[in-house]
C-alpha positions as CSV (number, residue, x, y, z in Angstrom):
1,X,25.9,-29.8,-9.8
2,X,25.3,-29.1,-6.5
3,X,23.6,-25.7,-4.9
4,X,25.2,-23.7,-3.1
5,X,23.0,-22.5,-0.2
6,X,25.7,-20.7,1.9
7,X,28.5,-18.7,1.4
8,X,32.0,-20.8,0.3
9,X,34.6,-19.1,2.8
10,X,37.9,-18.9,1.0
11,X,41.6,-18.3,2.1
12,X,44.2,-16.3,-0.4
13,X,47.9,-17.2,0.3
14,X,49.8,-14.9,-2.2
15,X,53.4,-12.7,-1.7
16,X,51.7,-9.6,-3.7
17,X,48.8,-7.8,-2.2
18,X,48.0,-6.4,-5.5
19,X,47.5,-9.7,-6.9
20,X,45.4,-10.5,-4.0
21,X,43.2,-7.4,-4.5
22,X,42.5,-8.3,-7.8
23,X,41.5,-11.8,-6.5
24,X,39.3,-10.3,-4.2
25,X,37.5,-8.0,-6.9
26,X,37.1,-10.4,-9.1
27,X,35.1,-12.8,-5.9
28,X,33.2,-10.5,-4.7
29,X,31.4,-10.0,-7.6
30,X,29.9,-13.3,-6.6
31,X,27.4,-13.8,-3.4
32,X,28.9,-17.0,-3.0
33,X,32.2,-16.0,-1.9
34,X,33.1,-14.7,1.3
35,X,37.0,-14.0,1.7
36,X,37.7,-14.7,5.3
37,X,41.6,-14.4,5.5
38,X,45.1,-13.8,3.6
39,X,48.9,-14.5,4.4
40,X,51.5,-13.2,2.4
41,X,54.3,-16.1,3.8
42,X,53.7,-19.8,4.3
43,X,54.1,-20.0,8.0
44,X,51.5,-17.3,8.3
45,X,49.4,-19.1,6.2
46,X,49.7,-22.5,7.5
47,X,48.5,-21.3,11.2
48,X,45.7,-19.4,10.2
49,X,44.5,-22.2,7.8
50,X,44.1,-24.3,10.6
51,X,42.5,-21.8,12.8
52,X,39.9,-20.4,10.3
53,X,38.9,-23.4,8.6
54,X,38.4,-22.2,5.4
55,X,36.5,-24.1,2.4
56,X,38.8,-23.0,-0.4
57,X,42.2,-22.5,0.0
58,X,43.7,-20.5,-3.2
59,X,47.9,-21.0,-2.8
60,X,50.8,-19.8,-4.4
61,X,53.9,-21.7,-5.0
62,X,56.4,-18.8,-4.5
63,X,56.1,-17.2,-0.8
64,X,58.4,-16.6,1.6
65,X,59.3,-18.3,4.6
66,X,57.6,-21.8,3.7
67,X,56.7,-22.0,-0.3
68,X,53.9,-23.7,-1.0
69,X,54.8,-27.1,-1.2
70,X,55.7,-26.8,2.2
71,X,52.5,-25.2,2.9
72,X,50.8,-28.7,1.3
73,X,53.1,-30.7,3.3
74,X,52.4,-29.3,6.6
75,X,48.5,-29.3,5.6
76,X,48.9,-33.0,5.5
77,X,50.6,-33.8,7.9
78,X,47.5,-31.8,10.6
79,X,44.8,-34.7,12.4
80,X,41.4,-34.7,13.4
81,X,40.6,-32.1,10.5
82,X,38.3,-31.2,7.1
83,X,40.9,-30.1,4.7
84,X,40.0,-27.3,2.4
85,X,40.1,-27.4,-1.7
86,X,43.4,-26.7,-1.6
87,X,43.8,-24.7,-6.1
88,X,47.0,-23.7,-6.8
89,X,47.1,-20.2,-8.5
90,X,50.9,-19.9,-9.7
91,X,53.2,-18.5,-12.3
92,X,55.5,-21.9,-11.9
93,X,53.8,-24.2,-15.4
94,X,56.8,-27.2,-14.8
95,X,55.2,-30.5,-15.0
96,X,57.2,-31.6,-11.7
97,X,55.5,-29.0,-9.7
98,X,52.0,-29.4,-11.1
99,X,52.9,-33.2,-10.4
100,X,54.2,-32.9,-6.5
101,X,51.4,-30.6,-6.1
102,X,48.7,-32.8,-6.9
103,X,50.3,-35.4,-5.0
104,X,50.2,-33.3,-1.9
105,X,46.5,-32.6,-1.9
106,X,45.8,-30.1,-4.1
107,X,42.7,-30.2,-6.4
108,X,43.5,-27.9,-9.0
109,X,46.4,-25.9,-11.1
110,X,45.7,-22.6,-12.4
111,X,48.5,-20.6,-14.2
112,X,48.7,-16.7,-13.9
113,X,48.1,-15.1,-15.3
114,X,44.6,-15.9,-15.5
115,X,41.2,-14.2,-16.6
116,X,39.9,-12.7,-13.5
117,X,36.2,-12.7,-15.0
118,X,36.3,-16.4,-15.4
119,X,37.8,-17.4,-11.8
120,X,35.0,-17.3,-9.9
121,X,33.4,-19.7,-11.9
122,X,36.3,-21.7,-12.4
123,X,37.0,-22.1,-8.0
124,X,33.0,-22.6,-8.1
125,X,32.9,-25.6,-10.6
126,X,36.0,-27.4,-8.7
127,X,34.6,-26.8,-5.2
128,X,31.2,-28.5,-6.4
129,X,33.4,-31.9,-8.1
130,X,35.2,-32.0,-4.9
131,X,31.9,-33.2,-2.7
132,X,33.1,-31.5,0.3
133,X,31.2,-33.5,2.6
134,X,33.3,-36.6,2.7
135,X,35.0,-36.1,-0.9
136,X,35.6,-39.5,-2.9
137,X,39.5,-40.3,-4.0
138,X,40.6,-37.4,-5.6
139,X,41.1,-37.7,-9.3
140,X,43.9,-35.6,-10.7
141,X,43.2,-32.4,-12.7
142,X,45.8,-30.4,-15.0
143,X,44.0,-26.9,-14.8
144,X,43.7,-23.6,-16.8
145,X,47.6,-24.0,-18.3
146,X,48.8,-21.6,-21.3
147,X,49.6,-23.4,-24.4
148,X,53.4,-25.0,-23.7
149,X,55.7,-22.6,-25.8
150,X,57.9,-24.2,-28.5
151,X,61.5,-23.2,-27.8
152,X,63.6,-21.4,-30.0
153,X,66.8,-22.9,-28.7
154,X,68.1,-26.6,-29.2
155,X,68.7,-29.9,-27.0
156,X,69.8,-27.3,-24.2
157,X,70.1,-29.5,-21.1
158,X,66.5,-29.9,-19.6
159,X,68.3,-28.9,-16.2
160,X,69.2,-26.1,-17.2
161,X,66.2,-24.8,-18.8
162,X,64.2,-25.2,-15.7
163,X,66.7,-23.8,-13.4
164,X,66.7,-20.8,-15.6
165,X,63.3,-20.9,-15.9
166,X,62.9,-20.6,-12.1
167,X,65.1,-17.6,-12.0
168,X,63.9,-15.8,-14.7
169,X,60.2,-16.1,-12.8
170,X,62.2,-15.0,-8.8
171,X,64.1,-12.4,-10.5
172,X,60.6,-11.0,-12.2
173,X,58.5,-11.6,-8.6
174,X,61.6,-10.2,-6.4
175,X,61.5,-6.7,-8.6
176,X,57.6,-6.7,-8.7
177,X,56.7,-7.4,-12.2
178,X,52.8,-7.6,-11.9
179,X,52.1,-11.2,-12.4
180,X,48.6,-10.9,-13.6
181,X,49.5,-8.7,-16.8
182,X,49.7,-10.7,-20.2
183,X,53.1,-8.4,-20.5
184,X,54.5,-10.6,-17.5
185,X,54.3,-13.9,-19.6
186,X,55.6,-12.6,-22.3
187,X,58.6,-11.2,-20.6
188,X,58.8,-14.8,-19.3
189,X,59.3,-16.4,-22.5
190,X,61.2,-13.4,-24.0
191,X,64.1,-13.8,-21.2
192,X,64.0,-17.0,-20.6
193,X,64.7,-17.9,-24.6
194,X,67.5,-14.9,-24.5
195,X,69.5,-16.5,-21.8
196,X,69.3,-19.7,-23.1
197,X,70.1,-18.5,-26.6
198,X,73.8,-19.5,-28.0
199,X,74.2,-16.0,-29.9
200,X,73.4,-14.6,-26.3
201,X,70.7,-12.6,-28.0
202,X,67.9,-12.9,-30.2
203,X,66.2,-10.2,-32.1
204,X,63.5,-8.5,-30.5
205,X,61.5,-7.1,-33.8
206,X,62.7,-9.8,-36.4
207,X,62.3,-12.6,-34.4
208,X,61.5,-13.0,-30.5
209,X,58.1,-11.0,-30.7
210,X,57.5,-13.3,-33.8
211,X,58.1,-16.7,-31.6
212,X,55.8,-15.7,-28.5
213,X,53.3,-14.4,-30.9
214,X,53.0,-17.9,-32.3
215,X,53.7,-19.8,-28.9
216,X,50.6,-17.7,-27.4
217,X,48.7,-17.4,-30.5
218,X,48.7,-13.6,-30.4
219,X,50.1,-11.0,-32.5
220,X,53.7,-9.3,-32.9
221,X,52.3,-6.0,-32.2
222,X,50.0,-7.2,-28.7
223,X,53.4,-9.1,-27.7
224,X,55.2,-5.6,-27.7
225,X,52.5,-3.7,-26.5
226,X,52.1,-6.1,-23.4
227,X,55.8,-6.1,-22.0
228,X,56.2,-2.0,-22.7
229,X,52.8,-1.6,-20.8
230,X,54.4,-4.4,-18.0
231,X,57.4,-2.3,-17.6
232,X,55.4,0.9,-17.4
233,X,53.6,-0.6,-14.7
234,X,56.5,-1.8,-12.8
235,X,58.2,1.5,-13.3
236,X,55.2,3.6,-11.9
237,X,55.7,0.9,-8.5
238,X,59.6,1.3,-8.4
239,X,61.3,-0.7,-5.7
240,X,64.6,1.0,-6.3
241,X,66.5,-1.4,-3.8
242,X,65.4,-4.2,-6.2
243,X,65.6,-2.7,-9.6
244,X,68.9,-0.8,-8.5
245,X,70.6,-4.9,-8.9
246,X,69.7,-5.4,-12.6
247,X,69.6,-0.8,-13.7
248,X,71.7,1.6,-12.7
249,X,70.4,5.0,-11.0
250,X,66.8,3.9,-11.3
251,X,65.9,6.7,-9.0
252,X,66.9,9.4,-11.7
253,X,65.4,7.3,-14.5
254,X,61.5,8.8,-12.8
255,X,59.0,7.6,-15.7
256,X,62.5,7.0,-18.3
257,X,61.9,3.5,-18.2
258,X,63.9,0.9,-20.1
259,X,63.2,0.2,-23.7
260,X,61.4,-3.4,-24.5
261,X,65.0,-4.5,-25.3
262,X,66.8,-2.4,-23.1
263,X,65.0,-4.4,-20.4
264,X,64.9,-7.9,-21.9
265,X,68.7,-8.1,-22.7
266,X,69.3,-6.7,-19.3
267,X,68.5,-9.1,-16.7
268,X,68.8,-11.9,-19.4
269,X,73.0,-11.0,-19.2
270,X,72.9,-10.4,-15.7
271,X,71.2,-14.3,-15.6
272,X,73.7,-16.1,-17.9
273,X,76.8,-14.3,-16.1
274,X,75.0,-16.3,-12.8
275,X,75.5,-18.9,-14.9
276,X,78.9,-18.6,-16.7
277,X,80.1,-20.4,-12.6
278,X,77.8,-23.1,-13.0
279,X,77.7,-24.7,-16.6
């Protein structure tokens, strides 16, 4: 493995800055990082990336303006350059955007949310595989990815469960659901298996903390915990704007925030009504 013996500059592109602060504790408790720039938005990210030169890029798929396959595209498509270890650090686990990501150049997948003590090591051990100076042909890598939850709903159209997957994971970015917290996986699955449900519901004690207990081997009781303390942390961050679409008078809720179910069922109805025009 090769020594390090100066500091690896690295690049955050990410739409929350409090995911990027926790990326930037959990670096700089490593002398070999030095953060040197962030963007929020693709088009900001793809001119500074150019400008700054970074070593490592770290990219979300989910930004505005240019997402980050459009980031990789653009990447490519720029001459007479050393392109940086381009890891994807994303919420999105589909196989077709692992795939196209890859394809477009980057050297590594990582799923939030991830353990923030082991990242450094993890970027580390990638940055050293990739031989920066004149790197061989790239062989693809399938990164830190959660255990693929069984479904609790039948032969629904593959379609459909990844365009509801997709919403379920906008509508919990758009009304700041930290995506770091355990909670926000959890609420994932627990929505994503409620819209797609045929009763239109699936009970929460008997059964859906059961089914992501098993799917994540956890327990029933750190399920619950998880999305109460993810909507306890979301409430304390209100966006009433955002939240007003999906709970009524938010703003007089204060710290009254929505039961695990309350919350759950919720923007899982307000998802399958979206879809009542389409299927």
């Amino acid at each position: 493995m090769r020594i390090v013996s100066e500091k690896i500059k690295v690049y955050v592109v990410d739409d929350s800055d409090e995911y990027i602060q926790h990326v930037e504790q959990s670096l700089g408790k490593v002398s070999d990082f030095e953060i040197i720039g962030k963007a929020y938005d693709g088009e900001t990210a793809i001119r500074e990336i150019v400008n700054v030169k970074p070593d490592i890029v770290l990219l979300d798929l989910i930004i505005p303006q240019k997402d980050g396959i459009a980031v990789l595209e653009e990447l490519q498509r720029v001459e007479g350059w050393q392109r940086p270890v381009i890891i994807m650090l994303t919420a999105i686990g589909q196989d077709k955007y692992i795939k196209k990501a890859l394809s477009l150049g980057a050297e590594y997948y990582i799923l939030k949310p991830y353990d923030m003590d082991l990242l450094p090591k993890r970027i580390l051990q990638v940055y050293q595989d990739s031989d920066r100076r004149g790197r061989p042909e790239r062989k693809e890598r399938l990164a830190e990815v959660q255990p693929t939850p069984r479904s609790s709903v039948a032969k629904e159209p593959r379609n459909l469960r990844d365009n509801a997957e997709a919403d379920v994971i906008k509508v919990l970015q758009d009304i700041g659901v930290p995506a770091h917290l355990s909670g926000y996986s959890y609420l994932q699955k627990a929505i994503l298996e409620t819209v797609l449900s045929e009763r239109g519901f699936i009970p929460i004690t008997k059964e859906l903390y059961p089914m992501i207990a098993e799917c994540y081997s956890t327990t029933p009781g750190k399920v619950e915990r998880a999305i109460r303390g993810a909507i306890q942390k979301l409430w304390q961050r209100v966006n009433n704007q955002k939240l007003n679409q999906f709970f009524i008078h938010t703003e007089n809720r204060n710290d009254d925030h929505p039961t695990n179910s309350e919350f759950i069922a919720t923007i899982a109805d307000k998802i399958r009504l979206m879809y009542l025009t389409k299927y």
